[in-house]
Every structure is written in C-alpha cells, then in structure tokens.
N, C-alpha and C positions, 0 to 999 in steps of 0.2 A: 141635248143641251148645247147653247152657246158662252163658252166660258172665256170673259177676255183673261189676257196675261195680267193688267194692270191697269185697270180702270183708276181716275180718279175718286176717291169717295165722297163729292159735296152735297150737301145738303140747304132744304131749305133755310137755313141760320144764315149759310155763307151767300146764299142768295138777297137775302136781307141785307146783311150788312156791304154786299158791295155797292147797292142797290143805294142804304144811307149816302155809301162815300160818293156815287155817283152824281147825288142829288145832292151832296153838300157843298157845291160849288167849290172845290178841292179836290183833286185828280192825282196830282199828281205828288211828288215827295210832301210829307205834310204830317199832321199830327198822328194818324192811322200810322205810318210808316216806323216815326219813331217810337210809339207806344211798341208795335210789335217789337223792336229793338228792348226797348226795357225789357219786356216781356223773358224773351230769348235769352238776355246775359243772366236773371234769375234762374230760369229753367237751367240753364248751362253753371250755376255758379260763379260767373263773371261777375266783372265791374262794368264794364262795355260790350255791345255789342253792335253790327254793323250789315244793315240790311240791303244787299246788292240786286242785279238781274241775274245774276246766277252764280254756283260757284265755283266758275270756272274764274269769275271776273274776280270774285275775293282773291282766289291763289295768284291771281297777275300781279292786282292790288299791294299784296305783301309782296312781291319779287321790289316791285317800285317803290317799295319807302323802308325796305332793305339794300337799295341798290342795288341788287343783284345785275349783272348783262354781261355783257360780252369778255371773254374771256374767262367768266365764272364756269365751273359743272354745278347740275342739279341732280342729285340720286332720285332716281325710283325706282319701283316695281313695273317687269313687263309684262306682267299680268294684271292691264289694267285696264278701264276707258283711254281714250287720247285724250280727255280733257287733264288727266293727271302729268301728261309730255307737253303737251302745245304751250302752256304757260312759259314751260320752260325755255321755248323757242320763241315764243312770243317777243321774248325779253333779250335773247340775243346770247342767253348761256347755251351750253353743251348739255344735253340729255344725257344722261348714263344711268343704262337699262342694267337692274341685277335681277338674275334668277329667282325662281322662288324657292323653298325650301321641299325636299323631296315628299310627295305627296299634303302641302297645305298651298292655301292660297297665300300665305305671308312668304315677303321677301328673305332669300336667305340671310341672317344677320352674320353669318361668317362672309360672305361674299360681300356683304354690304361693307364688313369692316375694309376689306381686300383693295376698294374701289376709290377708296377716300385719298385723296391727295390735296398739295396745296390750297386748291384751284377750286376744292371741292365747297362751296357756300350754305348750303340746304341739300334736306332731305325730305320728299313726300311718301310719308307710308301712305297704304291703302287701306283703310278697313273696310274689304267687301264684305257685301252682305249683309251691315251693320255690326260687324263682329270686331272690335278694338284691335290692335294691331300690343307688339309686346315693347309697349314704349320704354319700361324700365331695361329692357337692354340694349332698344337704340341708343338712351343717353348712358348707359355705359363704357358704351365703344366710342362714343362722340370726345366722351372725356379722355379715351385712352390715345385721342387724335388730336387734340386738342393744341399741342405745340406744333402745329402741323400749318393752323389757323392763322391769316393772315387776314386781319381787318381793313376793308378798304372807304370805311365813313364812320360817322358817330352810332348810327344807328346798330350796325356791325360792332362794333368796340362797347356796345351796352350789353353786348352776348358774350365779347370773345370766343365764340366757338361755332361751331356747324348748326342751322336752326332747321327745328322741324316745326313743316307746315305740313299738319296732318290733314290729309285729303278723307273726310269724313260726310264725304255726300250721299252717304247709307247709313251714319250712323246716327242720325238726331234721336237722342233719349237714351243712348248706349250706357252704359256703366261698366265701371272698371273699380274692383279693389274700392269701393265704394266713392268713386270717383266720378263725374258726368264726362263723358265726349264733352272735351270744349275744354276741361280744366285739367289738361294732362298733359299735351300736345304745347308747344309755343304759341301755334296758333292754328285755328282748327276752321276749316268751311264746311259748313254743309248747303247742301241741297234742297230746294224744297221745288222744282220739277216736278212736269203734271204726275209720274210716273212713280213719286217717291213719296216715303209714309204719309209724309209734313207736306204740305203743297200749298202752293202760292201761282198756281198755273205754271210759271218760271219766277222764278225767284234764289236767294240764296243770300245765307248769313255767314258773317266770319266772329270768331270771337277770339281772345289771348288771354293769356297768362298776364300775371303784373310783372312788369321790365326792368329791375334797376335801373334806378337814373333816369325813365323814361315817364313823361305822367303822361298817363290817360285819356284826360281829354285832349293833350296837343295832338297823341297820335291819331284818336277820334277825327280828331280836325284833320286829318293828314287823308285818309279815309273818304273824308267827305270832300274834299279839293280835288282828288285824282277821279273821283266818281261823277265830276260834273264840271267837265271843264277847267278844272285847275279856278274856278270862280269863289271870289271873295265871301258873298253870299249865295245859301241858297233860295231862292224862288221862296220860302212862305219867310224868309227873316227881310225880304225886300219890300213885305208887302204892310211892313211899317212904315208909320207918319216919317216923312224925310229920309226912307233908306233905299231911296232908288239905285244909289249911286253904289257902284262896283270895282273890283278890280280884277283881270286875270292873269294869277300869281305864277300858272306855270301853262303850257300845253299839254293839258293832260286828256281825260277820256272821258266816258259818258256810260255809266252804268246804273243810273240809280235807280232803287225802286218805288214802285208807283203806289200812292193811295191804295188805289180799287184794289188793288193785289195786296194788297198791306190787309185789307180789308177781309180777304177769305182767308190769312195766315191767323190772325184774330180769336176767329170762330174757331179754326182748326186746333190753336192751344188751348183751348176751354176741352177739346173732345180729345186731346192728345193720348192721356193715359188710357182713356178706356179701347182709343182704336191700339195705340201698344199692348194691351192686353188679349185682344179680340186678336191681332196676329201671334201670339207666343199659344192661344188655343190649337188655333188651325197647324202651326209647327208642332205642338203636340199629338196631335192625331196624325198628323202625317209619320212622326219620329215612330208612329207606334207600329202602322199600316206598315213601314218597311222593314223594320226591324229585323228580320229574319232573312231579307235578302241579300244577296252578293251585290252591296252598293257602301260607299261611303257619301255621309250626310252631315253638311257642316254644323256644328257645332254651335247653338246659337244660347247654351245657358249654362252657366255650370257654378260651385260654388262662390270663386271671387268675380264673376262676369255676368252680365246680359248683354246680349244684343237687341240691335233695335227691332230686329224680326225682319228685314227688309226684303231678302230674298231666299226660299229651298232651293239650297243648290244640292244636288243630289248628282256622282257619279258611278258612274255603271262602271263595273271594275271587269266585265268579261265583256266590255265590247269596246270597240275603236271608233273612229269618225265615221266612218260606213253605216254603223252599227247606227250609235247615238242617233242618226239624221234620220233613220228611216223611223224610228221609235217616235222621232219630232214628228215626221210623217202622219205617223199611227195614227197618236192623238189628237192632232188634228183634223181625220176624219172621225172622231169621236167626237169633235166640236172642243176643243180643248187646246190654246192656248198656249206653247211652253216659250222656251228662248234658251240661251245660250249666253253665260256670262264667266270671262269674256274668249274671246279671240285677243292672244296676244300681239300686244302692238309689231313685235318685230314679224308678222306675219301679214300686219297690214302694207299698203299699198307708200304710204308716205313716209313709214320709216321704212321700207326697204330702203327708199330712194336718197335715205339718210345712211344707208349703210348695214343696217341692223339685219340679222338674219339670225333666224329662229333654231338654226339647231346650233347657238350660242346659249340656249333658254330651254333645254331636255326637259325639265323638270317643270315648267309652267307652259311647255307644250300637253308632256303627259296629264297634266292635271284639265288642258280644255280639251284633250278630243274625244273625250268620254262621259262631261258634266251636260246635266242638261236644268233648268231650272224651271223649277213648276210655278201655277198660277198660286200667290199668296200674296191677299186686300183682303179690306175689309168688307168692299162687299161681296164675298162668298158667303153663300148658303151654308149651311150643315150638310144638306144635301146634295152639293155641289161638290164640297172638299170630299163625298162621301165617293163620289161619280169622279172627281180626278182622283183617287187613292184607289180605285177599283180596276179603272182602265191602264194605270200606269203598273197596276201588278201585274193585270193580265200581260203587259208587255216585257217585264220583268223574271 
C-alpha cells in the first residue's frame, strides 16, 4: 500500500462550486467569502466571524488591533509550530517560551503563572491535536495577575488584563464543557491548510468572544482594514453605482481571502460533521489496536470534551529519538506515511539564534523524542487503518 500522512479530502461538490465561483465573474473577497464567514461564527457560536489566508495572519491581526509591539512579552508553549512564536515577533514583542507540563502536551500553568510580569500582554495556548487546552485555569491565574496589568490603549483597557489568543489551528469543531473552540478563548484562529480537518487549500478564520465596551461590527471593520491595505472599501462595496472613490486609513497588510477558496470551505461545512465523525472512527480503532502496548496515546474524547480528531499522536514510552526515527523508517518501507508533531521550537534553528535552548524545555523535549504520529483523514480505507494498525504493532 501507499498511504499518505494527510491528503486533502475534496470532492466532486468542491469541484463544482469552485468552478461556479470561477465562472461568476467574482474571484476574489466577495459574497462566497463572506457567507463562509456567517457560516463559521454559527458553527463557532459567535456573532462574527473573519475569514483570513491563514491563521498565522488572524493571530498577527489581533496583536495589531490589540496593539501589542515592542516592548510587550507574549506567553506560549515551546511545544509548538513557529507559526504560534513568529507572530509574536512579527510584531516586535518578546516571545516567552514555558515548558510543558510533565508528560502532556499542555503548557505548564504553574510555570505559566511564574513567567507573567508587567510587560506581559497575551498569552497563546496551543490545542494540539485538536484537543482544547484548560482555559478555565489559564483565566485563573490571569486574574491572580491581573494588578500586574498595565493597559497601554483603549482596546487593552476593554480587557484590563492579559488576553488569550487561542491558537486553535487543530481545533475547528472541538468542544469543551459543552462549549465550541471559538467561544471559550478571547479569540480563537483556526486553520483550514491543505493539511487540516477543514480546508480551504490555505485559508484561516478568526473568531472572539463579545468585548465590553467593544461593538462588533467596528472591530469587524478593524479586521477588514488591516487585511487589505488599511483601504476604506473593499473591492465588491466599490463595485457600486458612484463608489469608486477610496481612502487609505492606515499601512497595513494584505491577507484576505479569496472567492474560489471561500468556495471549497462551503462545500467542506455541509460535509463537516460526518468527516468529524468518520475521524473519531478511525481514532477509535486505533485506541483499540494499541491499547495493550507500552505507549501513551493522546486523549482525544472523554466525558466534558471532544476533540476535533486532528492528529494520533502516539508515544513510544521504551524508546528514544534513535528509536522513534527508525520505526518512521520502518513504516515507510511499508508504504506508510507517519510525522512527527512537533520538534520544539527552542530546538529549532531561529530560536536558537533568539537565545532559546532546549534543555530549558526537559519536559516538551521528553515528550517529542519518542511521539510519532500516525496517518489519520478521511480518506483512509477500513482497510488501510487495518494495514497501518498492523504494521505499526509489528513495530511496537
């Protein structure tokens, strides 16, 4: 067999309808785009929501109409992608990497508390894997910091306190305490990457909580201005009788998303729950197949939670990095597909260069040089999940 890690799964439908958008003389940001928007802040439970090119561009988005930069710190996890640090850098704040907690993939919230000082603005948990992060005791400890808190604009003094931008680009459709990803967090991105449940080829939405003091549609607007130029209108409200005419309010940036792509996120919400279901099968058969081995396997369902299903992360608890890579090895001449999620950032090559080093990070070391994660889409076979459950005991 040839089994990729993470195909996209489109279909004729999505083929269709990009196909409408193509041919509707409409390309680009446009009615497709903002329906999927509606769409998303229902699904999420929101009043708004806000459809970027990715959601690396939502978590910048909020640093800029937070004001966050220079001289600020931003908390996260070093156990993560870099797209959860570079924002932070992007913007001109201080990254401050905390540990994770001994054998999980969540950051440790005693260290997290440890790390908070004046200076400190935001905080990005991670939920890998699609698996919600324990937000009821990050705003805990937020509040236990909170005379700590120096507001340095209005949009800051509508929080008074440390804001969490939940980095939720695994978790679209997650639930919490009967809760959706999206309405738990201050503000929440996810992903939809060729790579991720939800796809939009690239793509990414951001959604919030309601603000005191803050209404919604200005922040909407605030959103849409930083995404396009800092421009008064965009491109389909110009294409009114007499609304040629423009202004540009700030120098801002250029993210927005496109029709056609608006167009296979669409189709993809119509088929959302059944492919979240169709992944919590395959997690189940695989929960079953190792159950009896010397491995820990994340946890993706339990009484107040689901996850989105995004990724089996599965670690081998009697082997090391040596170990792990050759078992990647294995399966791969078996025609099978695995990865590795993640390598922590103070191990990468740019935060060294920032200073960071990994045996600062014991405990989100120990947890990457023995995880390996398996191939889990939807389009896997029965047969398939049968043939990677087989050869991955053989190697076990």
């Amino acid at each position: 067999m040839n089994i990729s890690f993470s195909p996209p799964d489109i279909g004729l439908e999505e083929v269709e309808e990009v196909s409408k958008a193509l041919l509707s003389g409409w390309i680009t940001t446009g009615p497709r785009t903002k329906e999927l928007e509606r769409q998303i802040a229902e699904f999420c439970n929101t009043e708004k929501a806000v459809c970027l090119n990715s959601a690396t561009a939502c978590m910048e988005l909020v640093f800029h109409v937070l004001g966050i930069g220079e001289g600020d710190e931003v908390i996260t996890t070093a156990y993560t992608y870099t797209a959860s640090a570079s924002v932070i850098r992007h913007v001109g704040a201080k990254i401050v990497f905390v540990d994770t907690q001994p054998n999980s993939y969540e950051m440790d919230y005693e260290k997290l508390a440890e790390v908070i000082t004046s200076n400190t603005k935001a905080i990005i948990p991670v939920d890998l894997g699609g698996v919600i992060c324990d937000y009821a005791k990050m705003y805990k400890i937020i509040e236990t910091k909170r005379h700590l808190f120096s507001p340095s604009n209005d949009m800051q003094r509508s929080f008074n306190r440390i804001v969490i931008v939940e980095d939720a680009a695994h978790a679209f459709g997650a639930k919490q305490n009967g809760k959706m990803a999206g309405e738990i967090a201050d503000f929440t991105s996810f992903s939809f990457h060729a790579v991720k449940n939800f796809t939009t080829a690239e793509g990414g939405a951001l959604v919030w909580r309601n603000i005191d003091g803050v209404d919604n549609d200005w922040l909407y607007n605030q959103f849409m201005l930083l995404s396009l130029h800092g421009q008064s209108k965009d491109a389909l409200t110009k294409t009114k009788i007499g609304s040629w005419e423009y202004d540009i309010l700030s120098t801002a940036y250029k993210c927005n998303m496109t029709d056609i792509v608006a167009a296979i996120g669409l189709v993809q919400m119509k088929r959302y729950e059944s492919l979240l279901e169709k992944r919590r099968q395959i997690i189940e058969k695989y929960n079953s197949a190792f159950s009896s081995f010397n491995v820990h396997i994340l946890s993706h369902y339990g009484s107040d939670y689901s996850s989105s299903g995004h990724l089996y992360m599965v670690r081998l608890l009697d082997q090391d990095e040596k170990g792990r890579n050759e078992i990647i090895i294995q399966m791969a001449k078996d025609g099978i597909a695995c990865n590795v999620h993640y390598k922590p950032l103070p191990m990468m090559t740019a935060y060294k260069n920032l200073g960071f080093d990994i045996k600062d990070f014991p405990n989100a070391y120990a947890m990457y040089k023995n995880e390996i994660t398996l191939p889990l889409h939807t389009r896997l076979t029965d047969n398939e999940v049968d043939y990677v459950a087989k050869c991955f005991t053989k190697y076990i």
